[in-house]
C-alpha positions in Angstrom: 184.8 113.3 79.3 185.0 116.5 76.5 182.4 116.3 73.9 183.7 118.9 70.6 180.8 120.9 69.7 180.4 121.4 66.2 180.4 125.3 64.4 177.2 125.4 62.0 175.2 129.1 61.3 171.6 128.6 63.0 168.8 131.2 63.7 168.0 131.3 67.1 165.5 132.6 69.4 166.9 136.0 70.8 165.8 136.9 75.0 165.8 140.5 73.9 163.2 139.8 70.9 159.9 141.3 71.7 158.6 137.9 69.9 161.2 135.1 71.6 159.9 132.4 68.7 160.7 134.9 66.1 164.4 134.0 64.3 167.1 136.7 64.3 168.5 137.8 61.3 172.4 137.5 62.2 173.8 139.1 59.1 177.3 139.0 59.5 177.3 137.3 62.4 179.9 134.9 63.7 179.2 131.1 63.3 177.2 129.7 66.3 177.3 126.6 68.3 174.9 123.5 67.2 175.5 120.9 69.6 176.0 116.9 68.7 173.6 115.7 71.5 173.0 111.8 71.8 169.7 110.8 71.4 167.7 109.6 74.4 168.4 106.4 75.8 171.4 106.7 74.6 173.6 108.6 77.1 173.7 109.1 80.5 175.1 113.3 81.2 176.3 111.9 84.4 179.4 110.6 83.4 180.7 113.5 82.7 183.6 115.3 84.7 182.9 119.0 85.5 182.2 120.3 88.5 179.2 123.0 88.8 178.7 125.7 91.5 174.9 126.1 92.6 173.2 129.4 94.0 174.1 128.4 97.9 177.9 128.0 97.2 178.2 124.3 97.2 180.6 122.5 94.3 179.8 118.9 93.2 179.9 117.0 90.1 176.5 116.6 88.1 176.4 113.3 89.4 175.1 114.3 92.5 171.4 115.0 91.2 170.9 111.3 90.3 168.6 109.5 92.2 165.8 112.3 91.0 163.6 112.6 88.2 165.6 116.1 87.0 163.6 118.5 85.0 166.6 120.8 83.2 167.0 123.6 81.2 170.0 125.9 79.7 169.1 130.0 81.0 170.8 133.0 82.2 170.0 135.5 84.8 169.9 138.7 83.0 167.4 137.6 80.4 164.2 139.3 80.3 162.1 137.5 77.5 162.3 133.4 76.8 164.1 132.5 80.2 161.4 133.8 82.7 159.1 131.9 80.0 160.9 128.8 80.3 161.1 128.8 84.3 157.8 129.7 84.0 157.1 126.5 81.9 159.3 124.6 84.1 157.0 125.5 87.4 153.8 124.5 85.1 155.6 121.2 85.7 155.9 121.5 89.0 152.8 122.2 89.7 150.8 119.4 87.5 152.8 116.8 88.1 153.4 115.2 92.6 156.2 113.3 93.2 160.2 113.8 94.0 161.5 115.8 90.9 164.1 118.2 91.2 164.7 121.0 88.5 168.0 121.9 87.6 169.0 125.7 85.3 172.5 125.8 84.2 174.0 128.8 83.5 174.9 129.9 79.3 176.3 133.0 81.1 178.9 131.9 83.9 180.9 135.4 83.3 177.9 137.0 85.2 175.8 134.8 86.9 178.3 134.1 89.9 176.5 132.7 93.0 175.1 135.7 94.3 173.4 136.7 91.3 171.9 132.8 90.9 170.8 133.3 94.6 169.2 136.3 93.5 167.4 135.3 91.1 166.1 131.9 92.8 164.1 134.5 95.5 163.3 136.5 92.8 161.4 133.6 90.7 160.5 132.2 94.2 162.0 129.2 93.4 161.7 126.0 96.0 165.9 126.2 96.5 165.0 121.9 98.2 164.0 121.4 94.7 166.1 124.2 92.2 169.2 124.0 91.7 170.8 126.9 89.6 174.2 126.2 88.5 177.2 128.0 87.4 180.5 126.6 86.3 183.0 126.7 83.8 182.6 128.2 80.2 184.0 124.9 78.5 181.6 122.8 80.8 178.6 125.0 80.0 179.5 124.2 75.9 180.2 120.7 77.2 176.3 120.6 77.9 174.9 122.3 76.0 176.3 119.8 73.5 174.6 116.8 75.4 171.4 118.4 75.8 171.1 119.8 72.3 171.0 124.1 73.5 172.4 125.9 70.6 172.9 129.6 71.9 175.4 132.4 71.1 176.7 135.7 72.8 175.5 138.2 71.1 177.2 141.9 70.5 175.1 143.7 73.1 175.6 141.1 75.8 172.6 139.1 76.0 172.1 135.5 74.0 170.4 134.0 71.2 169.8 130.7 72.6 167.8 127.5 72.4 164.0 127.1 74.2 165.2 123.6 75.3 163.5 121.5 78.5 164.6 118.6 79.4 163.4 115.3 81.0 166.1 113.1 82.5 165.2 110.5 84.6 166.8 109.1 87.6 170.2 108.1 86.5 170.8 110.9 84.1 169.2 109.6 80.8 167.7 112.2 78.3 164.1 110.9 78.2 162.2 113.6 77.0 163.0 117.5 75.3 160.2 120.0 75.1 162.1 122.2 72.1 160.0 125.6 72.7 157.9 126.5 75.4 154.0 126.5 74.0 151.5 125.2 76.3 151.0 121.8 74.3 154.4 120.9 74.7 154.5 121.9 78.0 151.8 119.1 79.0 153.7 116.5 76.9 156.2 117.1 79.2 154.3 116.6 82.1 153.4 113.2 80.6 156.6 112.3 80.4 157.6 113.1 84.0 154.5 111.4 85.7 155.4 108.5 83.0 158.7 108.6 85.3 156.7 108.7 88.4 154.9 106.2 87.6 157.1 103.7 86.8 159.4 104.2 89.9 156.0 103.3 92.1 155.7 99.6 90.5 
């Protein structure tokens, strides 16, 4: 299934800002991508068809992480500012909240962050690879996504990416149930009370 993203100019968040809230001031810049995501309850991502690549080598469709409360968010390697922040926010999570959850970064960047590189970067964020899963895969699918979970971002001229400070929340069979848009402290515990929400209703 192929969701078409629509073109609209946005300020974004930039990973080489020195302030990642602050906006950029594209100029000139080419249009950028704001995605038509479904709201939650609405749409399960499972269904759709790519295949992604994760930081051990294995290929298999999204559908494979259902079963698991999956904690998500749209990253890239190379980025020194917001994504650390976010994977930081994202093991915040982790750590206040005990039960099965697995937690999921897909790729914005698929030209460089080939399975070595994600591999890389999961020792070097000493990441619990039983419970993260980064994922690379193809540059239609990443748009495909970022469409359904609602990550505007664009390639910017030195590189690096303006991109959305987007977590999350899907519950067990895929379901958007909860996005944390930014990565302050007070959003990061309503997003712990979403998960343990989940938690908590899988143990009735």
């Amino acid at each position: 299934m192929r969701l078409i993203p629509i073109l609209f100019a946005l300020l974004l968040a930039s990973c080489a800002e020195k302030e990642p809230h602050a906006p950029l001031d594209h100029g000139s810049m080419p249009m950028v991508l704001e995605s038509d995501a479904p709201s939650a309850g609405e749409y399960s991502i499972y269904q759709v068809e790519s295949t992604w690549t994760n930081q051990s080598g294995s290929e298999w469709p999204l559908s494979a992480l259902s079963g698991r409360i999956q904690v998500v968010a749209m990253t890239y390697t190379s980025c020194e500012m917001s994504c650390p922040r976010i994977v930081a926010a994202m093991k915040d999570i982790q750590r206040k909240t005990n039960g099965d959850i697995g937690f999921v970064l897909l790729s914005i960047d698929p030209e460089r962050d080939n399975v070595a590189t994600l591999a890389a970067y999961a020792t070097k964020m000493e990441l619990d690879e039983s419970r993260w899963n980064l994922l690379t895969g193809a540059a239609d699918d990443v748009l495909e996504m970022a469409a359904l979970l609602g990550v505007r971002y664009q390639k910017m001229p030195d590189g690096e990416f303006a991109h959305s400070n987007m977590i999350t929340i899907l519950d067990e069979t895929g379901v958007i149930v909860h996005q944390q848009n930014g990565i302050a402290t007070d959003l990061t515990a309503e997003s712990v009370a979403a998960v343990q929400q989940l938690l908590d209703a899988t143990e009735r």
